[in-house]
C-alpha positions as CSV (number, residue, x, y, z in Angstrom):
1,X,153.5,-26.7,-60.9
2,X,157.0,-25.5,-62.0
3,X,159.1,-26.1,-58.9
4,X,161.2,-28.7,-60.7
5,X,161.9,-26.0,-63.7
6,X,165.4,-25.4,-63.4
7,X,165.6,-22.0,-65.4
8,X,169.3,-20.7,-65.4
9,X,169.9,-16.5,-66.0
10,X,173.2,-15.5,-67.1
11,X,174.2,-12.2,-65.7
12,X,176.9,-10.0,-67.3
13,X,177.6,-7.6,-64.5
14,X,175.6,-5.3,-62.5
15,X,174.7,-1.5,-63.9
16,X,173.1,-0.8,-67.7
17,X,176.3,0.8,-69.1
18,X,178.8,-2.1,-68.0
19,X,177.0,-5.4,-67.0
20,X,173.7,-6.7,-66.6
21,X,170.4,-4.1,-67.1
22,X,169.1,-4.2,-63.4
23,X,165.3,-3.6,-64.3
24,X,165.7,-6.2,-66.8
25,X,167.2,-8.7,-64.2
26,X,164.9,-8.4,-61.2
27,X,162.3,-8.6,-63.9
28,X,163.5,-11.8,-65.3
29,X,163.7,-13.1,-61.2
30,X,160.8,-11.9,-60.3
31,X,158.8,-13.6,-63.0
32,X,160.5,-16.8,-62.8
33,X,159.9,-16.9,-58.7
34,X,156.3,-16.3,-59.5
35,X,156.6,-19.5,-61.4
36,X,157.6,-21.5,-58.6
37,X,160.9,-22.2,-61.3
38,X,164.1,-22.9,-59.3
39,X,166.7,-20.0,-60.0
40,X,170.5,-20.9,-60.9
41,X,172.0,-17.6,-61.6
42,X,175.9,-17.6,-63.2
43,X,178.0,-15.3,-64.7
44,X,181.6,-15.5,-66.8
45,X,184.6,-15.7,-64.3
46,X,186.5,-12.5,-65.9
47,X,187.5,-9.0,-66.0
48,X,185.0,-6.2,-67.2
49,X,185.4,-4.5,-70.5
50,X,185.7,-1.6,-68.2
51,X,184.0,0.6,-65.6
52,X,181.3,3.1,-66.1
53,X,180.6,5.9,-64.1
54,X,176.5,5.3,-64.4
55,X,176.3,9.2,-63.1
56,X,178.5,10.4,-65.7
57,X,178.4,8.0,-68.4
58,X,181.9,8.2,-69.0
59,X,184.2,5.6,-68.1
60,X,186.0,5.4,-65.0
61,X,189.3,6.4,-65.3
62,X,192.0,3.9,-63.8
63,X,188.8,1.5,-62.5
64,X,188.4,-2.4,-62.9
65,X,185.8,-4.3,-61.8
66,X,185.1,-8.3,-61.9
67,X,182.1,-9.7,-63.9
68,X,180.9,-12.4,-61.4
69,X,181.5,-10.4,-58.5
70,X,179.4,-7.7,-59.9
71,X,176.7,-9.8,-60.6
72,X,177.0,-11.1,-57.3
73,X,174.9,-8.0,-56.4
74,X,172.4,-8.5,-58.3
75,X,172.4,-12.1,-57.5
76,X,172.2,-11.2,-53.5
77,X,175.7,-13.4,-53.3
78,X,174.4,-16.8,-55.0
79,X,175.7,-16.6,-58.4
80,X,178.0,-19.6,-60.0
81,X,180.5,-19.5,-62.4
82,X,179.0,-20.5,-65.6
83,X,181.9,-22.4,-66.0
84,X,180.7,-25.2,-64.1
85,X,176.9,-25.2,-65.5
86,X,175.9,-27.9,-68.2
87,X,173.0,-28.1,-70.2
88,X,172.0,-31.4,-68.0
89,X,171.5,-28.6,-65.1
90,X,168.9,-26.5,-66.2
91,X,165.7,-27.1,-68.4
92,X,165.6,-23.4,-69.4
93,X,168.0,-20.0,-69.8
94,X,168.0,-16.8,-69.9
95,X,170.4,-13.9,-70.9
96,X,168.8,-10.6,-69.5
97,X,170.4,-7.7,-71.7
98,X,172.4,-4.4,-70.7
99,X,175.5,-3.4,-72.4
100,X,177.4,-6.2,-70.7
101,X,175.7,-8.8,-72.6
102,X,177.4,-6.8,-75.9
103,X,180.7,-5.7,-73.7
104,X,181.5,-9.6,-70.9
105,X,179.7,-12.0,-72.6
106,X,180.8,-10.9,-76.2
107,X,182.4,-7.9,-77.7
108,X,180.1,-7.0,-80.3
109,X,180.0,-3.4,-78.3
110,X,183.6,-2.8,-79.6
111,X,183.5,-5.6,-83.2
112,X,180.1,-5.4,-84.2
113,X,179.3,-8.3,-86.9
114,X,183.3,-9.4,-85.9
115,X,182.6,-10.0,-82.0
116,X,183.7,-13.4,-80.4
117,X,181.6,-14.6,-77.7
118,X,182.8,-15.4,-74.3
119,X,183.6,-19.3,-75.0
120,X,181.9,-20.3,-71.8
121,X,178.9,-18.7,-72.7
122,X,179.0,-20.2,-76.5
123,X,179.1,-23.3,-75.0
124,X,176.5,-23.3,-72.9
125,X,174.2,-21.8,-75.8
126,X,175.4,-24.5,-77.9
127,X,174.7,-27.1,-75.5
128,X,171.2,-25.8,-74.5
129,X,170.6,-25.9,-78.5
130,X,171.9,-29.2,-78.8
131,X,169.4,-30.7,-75.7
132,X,166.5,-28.6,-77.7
133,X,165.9,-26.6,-74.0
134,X,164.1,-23.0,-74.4
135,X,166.7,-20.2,-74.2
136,X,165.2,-16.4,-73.7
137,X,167.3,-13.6,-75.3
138,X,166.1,-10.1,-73.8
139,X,167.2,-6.7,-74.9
140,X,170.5,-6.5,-76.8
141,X,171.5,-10.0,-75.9
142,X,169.8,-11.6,-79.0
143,X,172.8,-10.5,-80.8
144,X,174.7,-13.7,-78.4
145,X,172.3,-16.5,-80.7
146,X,173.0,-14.8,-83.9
147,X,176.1,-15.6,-83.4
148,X,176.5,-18.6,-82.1
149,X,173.5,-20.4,-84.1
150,X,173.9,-18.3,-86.9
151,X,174.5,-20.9,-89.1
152,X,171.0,-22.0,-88.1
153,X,169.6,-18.8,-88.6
154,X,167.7,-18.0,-85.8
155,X,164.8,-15.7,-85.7
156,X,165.5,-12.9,-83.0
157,X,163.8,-9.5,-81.9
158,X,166.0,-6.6,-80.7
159,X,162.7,-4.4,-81.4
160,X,163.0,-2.0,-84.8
161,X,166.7,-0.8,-84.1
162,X,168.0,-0.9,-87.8
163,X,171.4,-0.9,-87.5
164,X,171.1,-3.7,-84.8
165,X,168.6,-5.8,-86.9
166,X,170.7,-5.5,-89.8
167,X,174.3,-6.6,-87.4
168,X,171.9,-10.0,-86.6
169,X,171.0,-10.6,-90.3
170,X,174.5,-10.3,-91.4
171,X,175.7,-13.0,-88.0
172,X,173.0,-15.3,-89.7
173,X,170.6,-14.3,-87.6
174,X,166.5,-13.3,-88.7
175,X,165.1,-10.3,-87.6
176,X,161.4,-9.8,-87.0
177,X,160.2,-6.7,-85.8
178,X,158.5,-6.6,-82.5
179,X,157.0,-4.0,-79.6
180,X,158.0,-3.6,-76.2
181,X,155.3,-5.7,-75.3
182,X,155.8,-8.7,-77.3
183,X,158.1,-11.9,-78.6
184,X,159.6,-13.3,-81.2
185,X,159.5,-17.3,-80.5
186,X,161.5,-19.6,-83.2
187,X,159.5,-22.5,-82.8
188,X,162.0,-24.5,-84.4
189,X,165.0,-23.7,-82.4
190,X,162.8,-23.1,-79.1
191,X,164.5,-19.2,-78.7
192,X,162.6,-16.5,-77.6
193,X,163.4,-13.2,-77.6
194,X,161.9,-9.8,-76.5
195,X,163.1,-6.0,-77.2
196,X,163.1,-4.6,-73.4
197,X,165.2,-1.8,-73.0
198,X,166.0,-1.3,-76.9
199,X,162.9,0.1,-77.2
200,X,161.4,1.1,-73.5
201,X,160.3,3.3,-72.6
202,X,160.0,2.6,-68.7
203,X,160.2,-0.4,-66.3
204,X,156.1,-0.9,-66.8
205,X,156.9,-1.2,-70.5
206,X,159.5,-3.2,-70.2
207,X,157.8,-5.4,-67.7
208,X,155.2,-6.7,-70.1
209,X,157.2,-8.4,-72.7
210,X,159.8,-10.1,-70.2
211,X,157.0,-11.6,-68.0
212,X,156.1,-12.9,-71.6
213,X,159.0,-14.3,-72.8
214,X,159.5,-16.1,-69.0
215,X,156.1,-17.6,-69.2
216,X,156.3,-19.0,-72.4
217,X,160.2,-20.5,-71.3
218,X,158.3,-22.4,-68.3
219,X,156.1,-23.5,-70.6
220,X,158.5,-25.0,-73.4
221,X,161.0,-26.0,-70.7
């Protein structure tokens, strides 16, 4: 049984272009609530990068909107500022991707190999690192653990993107090549991540290699 699993998701907004990839999310949720794993869900208490208008995809002009309550949507209201989660909390995590995992949580949208990372969220990397607890990385968000643990160089999946593989090797990070079906576990650090959406090509795709990367996380955690 996995009820006692405490597996924590970190969301970065809600909508592909500006927060946390949806498909990716529920995925993530639904897999882990299949495991019996008890959900904490958080997100960064702070502004967006900005708005987009997901119709359009343009930004929205004169719009602001508020990471956490964003991903209170996707969280159906029971989301926690990661602010007050610790490592001793949770015994697995999870960063689902979307461009708000490269736009709230860092800005390596805008910086590239340059980005900061939201210091909340560093720490929490850092300390799940330091307790040797499983952390999945799905989509673009591997970029997050290149580089924080860079220094450690990770090995990381964002799929076959080149210029994005190259942007993690240069953060520290070591890039394997993997399908939308598969992972990438570093044993060593206990990260696993898994290309989603950088390579899709639908939710069925998708699907398959973040039910992967959940299962193994239950397992290591």
């Amino acid at each position: 049984m996995n009820a006692n699993k405490r597996i924590g998701v970190v969301l970065a907004g809600s909508g592909v272009f500006d927060g946390s990839e949806i498909h990716e999310a529920v995925i993530t949720l639904l897999a882990l609530d299949r495991a019996q794993a008890q959900i904490i869900m958080m997100a960064p208490n702070v502004p967006q990068m900005h708005v987009i208008d997901h119709q359009k995809g343009q930004p929205a002009a004169g719009e602001t909107r508020h990471v956490l309550t964003e991903a209170a949507r996707i969280a159906r209201g029971e989301v926690k500022d990661i602010a007050q989660i610790t490592a001793n909390d949770l015994d697995g995590l999870v960063f689902p991707g979307g461009y708000g995992a490269a736009k709230n949580l860092c800005d390596f949208a805008v910086k590239g190999v340059d980005c900061s990372v939201n210091p909340e969220v560093a720490r929490l990397i850092k300390e799940m690192h330091a307790a040797k607890k499983p952390m999945g990385f799905i989509c673009i968000a591997p970029v997050l653990a290149a580089k924080v643990l860079g220094q450690l160089h990770p090995e990381l999946t964002i799929g076959n993107d080149a210029q994005t593989a190259e942007a993690i090797e240069k953060m520290g990070g070591k890039h394997v090549t993997r399908r939308v079906d598969e992972i990438a576990e570093d044993s060593t650090h206990k990260i696993i991540s898994t290309p989603a959406y950088m390579l899709g090509p639908s939710i069925s795709h998708v699907a398959q290699g973040i039910e992967k990367l959940v299962a193994r996380l239950i397992k290591l955690a």
